[in-house]
Every structure is written in C-alpha cells, then in structure tokens.
C-alpha positions as CSV (number, residue, x, y, z in Angstrom):
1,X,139.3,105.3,111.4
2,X,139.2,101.8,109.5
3,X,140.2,101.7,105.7
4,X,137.3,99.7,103.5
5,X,138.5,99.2,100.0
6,X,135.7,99.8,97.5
7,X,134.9,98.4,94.2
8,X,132.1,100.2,91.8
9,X,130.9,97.9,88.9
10,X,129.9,100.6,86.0
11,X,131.9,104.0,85.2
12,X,129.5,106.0,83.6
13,X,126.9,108.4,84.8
14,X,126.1,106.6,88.5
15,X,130.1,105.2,88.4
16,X,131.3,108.8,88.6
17,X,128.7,109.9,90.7
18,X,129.5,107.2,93.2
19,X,133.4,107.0,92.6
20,X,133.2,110.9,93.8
21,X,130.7,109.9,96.6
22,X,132.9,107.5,98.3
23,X,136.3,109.7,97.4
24,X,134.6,112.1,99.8
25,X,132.4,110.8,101.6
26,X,135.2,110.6,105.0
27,X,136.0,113.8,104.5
28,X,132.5,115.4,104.8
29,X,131.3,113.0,107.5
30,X,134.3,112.1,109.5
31,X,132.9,108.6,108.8
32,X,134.1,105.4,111.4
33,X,135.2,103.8,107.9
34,X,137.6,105.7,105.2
35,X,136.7,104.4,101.9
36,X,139.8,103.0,99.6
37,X,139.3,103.2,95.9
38,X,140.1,99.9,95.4
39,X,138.7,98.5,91.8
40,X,136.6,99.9,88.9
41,X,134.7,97.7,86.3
42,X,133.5,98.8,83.1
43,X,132.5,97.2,79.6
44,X,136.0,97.8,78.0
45,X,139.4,97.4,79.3
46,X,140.2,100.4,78.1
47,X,137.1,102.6,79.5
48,X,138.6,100.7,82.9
49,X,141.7,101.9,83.1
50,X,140.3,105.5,81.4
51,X,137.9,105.5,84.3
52,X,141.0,104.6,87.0
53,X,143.0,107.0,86.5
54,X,140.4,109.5,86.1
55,X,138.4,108.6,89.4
56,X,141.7,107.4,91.1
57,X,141.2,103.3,91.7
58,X,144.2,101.2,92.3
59,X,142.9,98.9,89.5
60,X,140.7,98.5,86.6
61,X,139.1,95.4,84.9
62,X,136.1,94.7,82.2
63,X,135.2,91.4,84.4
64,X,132.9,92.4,87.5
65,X,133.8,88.7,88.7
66,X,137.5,89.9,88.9
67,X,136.0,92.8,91.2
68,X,133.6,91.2,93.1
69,X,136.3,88.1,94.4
70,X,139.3,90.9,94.7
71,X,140.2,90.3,98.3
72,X,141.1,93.8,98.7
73,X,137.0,94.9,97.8
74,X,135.4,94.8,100.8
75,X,132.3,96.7,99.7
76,X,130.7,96.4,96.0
77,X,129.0,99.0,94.6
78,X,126.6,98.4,91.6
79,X,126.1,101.0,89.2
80,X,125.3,99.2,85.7
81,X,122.5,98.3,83.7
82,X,119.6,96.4,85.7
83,X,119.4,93.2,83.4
84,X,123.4,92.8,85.3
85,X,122.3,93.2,89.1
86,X,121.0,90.2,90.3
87,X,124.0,88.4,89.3
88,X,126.7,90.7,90.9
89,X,124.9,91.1,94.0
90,X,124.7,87.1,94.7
91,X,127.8,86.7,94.0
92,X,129.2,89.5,96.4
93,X,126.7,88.0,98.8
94,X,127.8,84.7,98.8
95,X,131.5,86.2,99.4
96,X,129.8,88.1,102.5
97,X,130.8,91.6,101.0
98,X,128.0,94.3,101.5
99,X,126.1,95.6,98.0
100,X,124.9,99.0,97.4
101,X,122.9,98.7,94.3
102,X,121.2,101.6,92.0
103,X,117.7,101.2,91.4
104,X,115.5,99.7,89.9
105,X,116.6,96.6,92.0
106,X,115.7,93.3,89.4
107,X,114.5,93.1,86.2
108,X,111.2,91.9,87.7
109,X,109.3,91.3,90.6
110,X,110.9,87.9,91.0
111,X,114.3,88.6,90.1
112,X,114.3,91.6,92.9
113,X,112.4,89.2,95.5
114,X,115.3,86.6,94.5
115,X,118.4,89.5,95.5
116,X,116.4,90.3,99.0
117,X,116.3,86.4,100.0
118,X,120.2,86.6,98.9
119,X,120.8,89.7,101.1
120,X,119.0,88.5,103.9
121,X,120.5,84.9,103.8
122,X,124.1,86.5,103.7
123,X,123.3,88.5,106.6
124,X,125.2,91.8,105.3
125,X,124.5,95.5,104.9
126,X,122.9,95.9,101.3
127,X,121.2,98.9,100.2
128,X,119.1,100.3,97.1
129,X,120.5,103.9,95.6
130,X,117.1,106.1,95.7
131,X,119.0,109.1,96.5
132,X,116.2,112.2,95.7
133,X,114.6,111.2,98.9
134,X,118.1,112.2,100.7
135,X,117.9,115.3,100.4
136,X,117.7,118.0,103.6
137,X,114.4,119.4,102.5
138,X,112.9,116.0,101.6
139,X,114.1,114.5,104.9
140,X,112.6,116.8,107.2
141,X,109.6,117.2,105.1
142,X,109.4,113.2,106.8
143,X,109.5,114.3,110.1
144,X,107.1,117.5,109.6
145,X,104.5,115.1,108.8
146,X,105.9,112.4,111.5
147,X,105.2,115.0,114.1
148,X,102.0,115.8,113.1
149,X,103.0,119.4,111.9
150,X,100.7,119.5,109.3
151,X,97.7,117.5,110.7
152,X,96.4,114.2,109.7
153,X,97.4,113.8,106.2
154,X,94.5,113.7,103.9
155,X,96.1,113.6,100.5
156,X,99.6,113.1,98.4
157,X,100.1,114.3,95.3
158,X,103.6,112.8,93.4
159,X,105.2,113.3,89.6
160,X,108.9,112.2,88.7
161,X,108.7,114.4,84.9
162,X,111.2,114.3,82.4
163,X,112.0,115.8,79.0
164,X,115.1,114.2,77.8
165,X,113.0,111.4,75.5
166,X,110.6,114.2,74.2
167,X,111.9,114.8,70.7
168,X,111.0,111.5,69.5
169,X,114.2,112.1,66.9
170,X,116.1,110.3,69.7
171,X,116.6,106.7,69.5
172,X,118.5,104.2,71.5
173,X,118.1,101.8,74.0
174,X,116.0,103.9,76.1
175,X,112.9,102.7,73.6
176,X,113.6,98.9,74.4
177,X,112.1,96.8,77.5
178,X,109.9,97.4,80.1
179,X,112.9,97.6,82.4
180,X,114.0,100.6,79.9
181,X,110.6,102.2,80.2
182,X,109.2,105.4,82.1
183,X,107.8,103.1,84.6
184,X,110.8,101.1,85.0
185,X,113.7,103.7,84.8
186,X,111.5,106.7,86.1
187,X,108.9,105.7,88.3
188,X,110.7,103.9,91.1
189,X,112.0,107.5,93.0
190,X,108.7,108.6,93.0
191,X,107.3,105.4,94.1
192,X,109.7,105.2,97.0
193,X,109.3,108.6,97.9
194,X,105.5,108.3,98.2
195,X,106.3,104.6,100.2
196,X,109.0,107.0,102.4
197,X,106.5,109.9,103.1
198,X,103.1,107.8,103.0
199,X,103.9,104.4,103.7
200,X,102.9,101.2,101.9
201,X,100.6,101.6,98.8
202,X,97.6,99.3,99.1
203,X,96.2,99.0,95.7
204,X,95.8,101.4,92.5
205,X,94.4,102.0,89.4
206,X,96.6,103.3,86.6
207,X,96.7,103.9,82.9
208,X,100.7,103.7,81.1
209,X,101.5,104.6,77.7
210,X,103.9,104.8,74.6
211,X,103.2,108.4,73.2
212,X,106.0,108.0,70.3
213,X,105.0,105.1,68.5
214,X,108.9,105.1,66.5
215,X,112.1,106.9,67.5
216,X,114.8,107.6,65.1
217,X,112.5,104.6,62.5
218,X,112.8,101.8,64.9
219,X,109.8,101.3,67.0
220,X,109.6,101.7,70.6
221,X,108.5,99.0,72.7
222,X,108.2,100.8,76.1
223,X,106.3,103.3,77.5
224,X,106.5,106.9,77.9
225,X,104.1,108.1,80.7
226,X,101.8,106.7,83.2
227,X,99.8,107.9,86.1
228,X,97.9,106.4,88.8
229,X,95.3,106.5,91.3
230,X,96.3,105.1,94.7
231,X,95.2,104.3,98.4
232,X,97.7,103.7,101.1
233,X,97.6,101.5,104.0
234,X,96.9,104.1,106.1
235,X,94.1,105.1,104.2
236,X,95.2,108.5,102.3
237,X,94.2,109.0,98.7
238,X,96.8,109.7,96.5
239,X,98.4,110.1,92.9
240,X,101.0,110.0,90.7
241,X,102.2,110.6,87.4
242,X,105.3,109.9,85.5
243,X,106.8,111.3,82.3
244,X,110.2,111.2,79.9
245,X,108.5,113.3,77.7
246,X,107.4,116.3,79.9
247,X,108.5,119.2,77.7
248,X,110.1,121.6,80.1
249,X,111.0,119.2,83.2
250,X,114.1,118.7,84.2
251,X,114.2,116.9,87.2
252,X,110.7,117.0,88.4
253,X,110.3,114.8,91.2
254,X,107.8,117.2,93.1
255,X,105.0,116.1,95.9
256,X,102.7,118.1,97.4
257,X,101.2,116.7,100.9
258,X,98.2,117.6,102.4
259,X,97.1,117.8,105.8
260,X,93.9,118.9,107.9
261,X,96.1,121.4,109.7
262,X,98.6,122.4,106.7
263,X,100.2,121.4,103.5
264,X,103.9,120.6,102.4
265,X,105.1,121.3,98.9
266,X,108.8,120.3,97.1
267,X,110.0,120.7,93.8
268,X,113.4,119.0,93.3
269,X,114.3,121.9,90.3
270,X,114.6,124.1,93.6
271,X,115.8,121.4,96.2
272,X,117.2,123.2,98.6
273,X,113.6,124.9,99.6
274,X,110.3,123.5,100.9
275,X,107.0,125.0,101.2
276,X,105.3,124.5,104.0
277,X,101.8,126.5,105.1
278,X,99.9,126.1,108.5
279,X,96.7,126.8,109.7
280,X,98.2,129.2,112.6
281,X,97.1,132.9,113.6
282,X,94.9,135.1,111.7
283,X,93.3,133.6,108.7
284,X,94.5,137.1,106.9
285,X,98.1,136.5,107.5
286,X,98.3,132.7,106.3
287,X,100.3,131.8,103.3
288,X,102.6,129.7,102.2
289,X,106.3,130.0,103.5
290,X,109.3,129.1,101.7
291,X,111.9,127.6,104.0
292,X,115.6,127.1,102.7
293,X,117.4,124.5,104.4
294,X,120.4,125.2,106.7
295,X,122.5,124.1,109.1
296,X,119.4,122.6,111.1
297,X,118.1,120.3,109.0
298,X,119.2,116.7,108.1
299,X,122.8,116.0,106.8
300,X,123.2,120.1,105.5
301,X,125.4,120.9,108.6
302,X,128.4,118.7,107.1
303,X,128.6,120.1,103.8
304,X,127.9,123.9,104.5
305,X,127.8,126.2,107.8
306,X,125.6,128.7,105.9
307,X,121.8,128.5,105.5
308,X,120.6,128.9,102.3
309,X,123.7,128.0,100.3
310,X,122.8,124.7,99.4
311,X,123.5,121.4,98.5
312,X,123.3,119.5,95.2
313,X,122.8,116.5,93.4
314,X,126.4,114.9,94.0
315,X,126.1,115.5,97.8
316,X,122.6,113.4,97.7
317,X,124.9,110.8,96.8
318,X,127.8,111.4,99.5
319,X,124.9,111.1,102.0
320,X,124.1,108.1,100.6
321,X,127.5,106.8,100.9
322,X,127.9,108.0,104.3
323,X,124.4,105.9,104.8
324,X,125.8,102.7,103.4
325,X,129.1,103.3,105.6
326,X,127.6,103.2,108.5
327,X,125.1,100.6,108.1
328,X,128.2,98.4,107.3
329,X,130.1,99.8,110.6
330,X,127.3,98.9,112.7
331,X,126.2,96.4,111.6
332,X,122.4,97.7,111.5
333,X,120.0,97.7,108.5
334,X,119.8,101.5,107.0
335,X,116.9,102.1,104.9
336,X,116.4,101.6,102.3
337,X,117.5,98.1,102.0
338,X,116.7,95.8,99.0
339,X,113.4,95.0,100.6
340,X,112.5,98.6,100.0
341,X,113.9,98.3,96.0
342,X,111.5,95.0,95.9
343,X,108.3,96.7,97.4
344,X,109.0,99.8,94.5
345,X,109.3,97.0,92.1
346,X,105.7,95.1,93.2
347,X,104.5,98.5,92.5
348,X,105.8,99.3,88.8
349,X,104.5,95.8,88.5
350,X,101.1,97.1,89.7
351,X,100.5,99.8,87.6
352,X,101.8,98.0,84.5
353,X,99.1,95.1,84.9
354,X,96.6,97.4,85.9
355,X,97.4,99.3,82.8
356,X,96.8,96.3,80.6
357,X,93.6,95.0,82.6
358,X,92.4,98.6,83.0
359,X,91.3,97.8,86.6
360,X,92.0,98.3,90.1
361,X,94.2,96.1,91.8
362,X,96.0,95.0,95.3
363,X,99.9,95.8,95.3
364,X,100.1,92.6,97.4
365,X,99.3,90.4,94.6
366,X,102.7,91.1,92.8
C-alpha cells in the first residue's frame, strides 16, 4: 500500500467531514493508496493550526497557494466557499495534482466549463463532492432501474427540502448571491441525482423565488425555493422542487421513480431503507416493501457485517474518498467528474433564466 499525502483547503463543516473521510478511508476499504494528512488550509492561521491538531495534519497554513505547491500534497481537496474554486483547482492542475472539489463546481456556467477544460487539459483524476447519491440504498436504487426491475420508467419525482433558513430572523451570508441561493447551494444534489438516476435533462420550465423579502433587516438578494417541470433525454417526465425554508425538513433529498412494472421510493431522513413495490403475484398481496440495506448492497459490506444497522452521513463521504482514491490509482475517470459538476451547473442556470423569462427552455443553451 502507497502513501498519498493529502491537503484539504477549508476546515469547517466539509474540512472535517473530509479530513475524517480520508483519516479512514484505508482502514474501511483496504484502499491501493493510504492517505497522509499532509496540510490543512483555513482563513486564519490560527483556525489552521486549531484545525491540525484537531484533525491530525503535519502542517497548517492560511495560504491555499502554500498547500497547493507543498511537494509533499499529492492530492488537493477543496472544501471552501465556491467564489475560491476555480482558482485552486487550476492551480493544482497546472502542478498535475488530482482535485476533489465540493459542489457547486463554479460560480457560473462559464467559470465551471473553465475548471473542466483545466481538468481535462491536465489529464488528472478530478472529481465533484455530490455525496447523497453514494449512498447503498441510492446506489442500487441505480441498478434496480438499470435492470429493468421496475419497468420502463415513466415518471421521476425529486425534492432537496430544507428548514435551516425558515425563521427569516436568521441573517448572514446565506441571503447574498445567486451562488448563496436555494438553487445554487441546494439544488445541485438533487439535480445530479435526477441526472444519476434519469440521465441528462433536456429542457424545463421552472418558477424560483425569495419568500423572505429581509432577514435579520438587511435584504435578501437570493432565493428561497424553486421548482420545476422537466423532460429528460430519454423522454420521462419529471419534477422537482427545492426549498431552505421547508418547515420540518431536515435533510430531504427524496425521489420517487416510477415505472410501468413498479415504483422506487427514498427518503434520505431514513437512508438506510428504500421502498420498492412490483407488479408481481396476486394483485391482493401487492404493496410496497421496505428494504434495509445490508451486506449486499453497494459499499455497506465494508463498514458493517449486519443488515439493517446502517450507515451514515460521514461514511457517504468515506465512500467518496475511497472513490477519488481509486480513480487516482488507476488512473480511470470515476464519476462524477467535473464534467458532471458543469452539466448540474447548466441546469441551475436553466431554471434561473427560465424563472426570469417564465418560459420553457433547452438545458443545452447554457
């Protein structure tokens, strides 16, 4: 087993998550390559060195330069604010080191398209962070529907709903830029998961909007929920709806698929089960069944011998470690790549445009 020394721009919420990811990551998969904590980068150099000795880096720094030409990083990890990607990514692309990057990818369209023709001149692993659709359930949901399980699929149904911006008592940055938005901080998991399960979205029709005017007195120049109408390439209807203001929801990134021979249903508040109904035997005897993932089903085996324990959120993100690890080792693109975090983008592009024109439109335009 080869060492890899890792450095992880941003020590916050996505910094621990990933700094615990890639501290574990060999021990859970028995990985070709052993991660190294190598370097940590945060806004302060003393929430650096906090963060290194808490997460267990050899160093700390407040410059992600410092981190990105470190000799010792072999592998950069970026897990701060989106208007800072673009930048760090080139530059560990034009050094030839491999980029896992959080989502939403670029600040725009054009800023995303910019970091794929940087990945793909570089030639090197590089990878966006959509982690929900990682999960065991969520993965073999993807091959119930590959397989035909539930029929031809006839319909898809998708919401990523939120409460933590209800009370509009609660200010902050989270008002401010489109990036900052429900589309643009939200949105993108869904997206991907529909563009995982479904395939590319050909055009839409969708509505966005701010429904707290003011937060905390300052006004809020983003919006709060959106939905949309759909049609994928392959021709099933669908739709979505996102929301940081959905009293109640916690982590509601939920689909419901349906099929002329069945129908798949997932709620991420219970993520360790799927529902899953077939139009098998007796009509009288038909009904949904609630399968718990196990041992049998994608990436559980690793963490857990016994079915129906579980996994969590922090091992969505070990398996997403484990993915970036061995696209690096092999040398082979792993989706999703930053071509995937660009095609999500086009999309929150999409609906924001259709928004303002209140219109369909054709993804492909953006």
């Amino acid at each position: 087993m080869k060492d890899i020394g890792i450095g992880i721009v941003g020590g916050g919420y996505m910094g621990k998550a990933h700094s615990v990811a890639f501290a574990a990551v060999a021990s859970v998969f028995d990985t070709t390559l052993r991660p190294r904590l190598v370097r940590i980068c945060a806004s302060s150099d003393e929430s650096a060195e906090r963060y290194r000795a808490t997460y267990g880096f050899e160093t700390a720094t407040s410059d992600w330069r410092e981190l990105v030409e470190d000799p010792n990083v072999e592998a950069v990890v970026i897990a701060s604010p989106q208007k800072t990607h673009r930048a760090i990514a080139e530059a560990a692309f034009a050094l030839g080191k491999p980029v896992l990057c959080e989502k939403p990818l670029g600040i725009s369209v054009e800023e995303s398209q910019a970091m794929v023709d940087a990945a793909e001149k570089a030639g090197v692993t590089n990878m966006v962070g959509f982690n929900y659709v990682r999960t065991p359930a969520t993965q073999f949901a993807r091959k119930l529907i590959e397989d035909g399980r539930i029929g031809k699929v006839a319909y898809f149904r998708g919401e990523m709903t939120e409460d933590f911006f209800a009370d509009p008592e609660i200010g902050g940055w989270r008002g401010q830029g489109a990036a900052n938005g429900c589309m643009g901080d939200l949105s993108p998991h869904m997206i991907n998961c529909a563009r995982a399960l479904m395939g590319p979205i050909t055009s839409l029709c969708a509505i966005a909007e701010t429904v707290h005017d003011t937060r905390a007195g300052e006004k809020v120049t983003n919006d709060d929920q959106a939905q949309m109408m759909c049609r994928f390439e392959n021709g099933v209807q669908g739709h979505m709806f996102f929301s940081r203001v959905a009293t109640g929801r916690k982590m509601g990134y939920a689909y419901e698929v349906h099929g002329t021979h069945g129908h798949i249903r997932f709620d991420q508040e219970d993520q360790n089960a799927l529902w899953l109904y077939t139009t098998e035997g007796p009509e009288v005897e038909r009904g949904f069944r609630k399968i718990l993932t196990g041992p049998e089903h994608p990436d559980y085996l690793p963490f857990c011998q016994g079915p129906g324990h579980g996994t969590g959120y922090q091992d969505q993100i070990i398996i997403e470690a484990k993915d970036f690890l061995t696209a690096i080792a092999t040398k082979t693109d792993i989706w999703p790549t930053f071509r995937e975090g660009l095609e999500v983008n086009r999309v929150v592009a999409a609906v924001l445009d259709s928004s303002a024109k209140q219109a369909w439109v054709n993804v492909a335009d953006y």
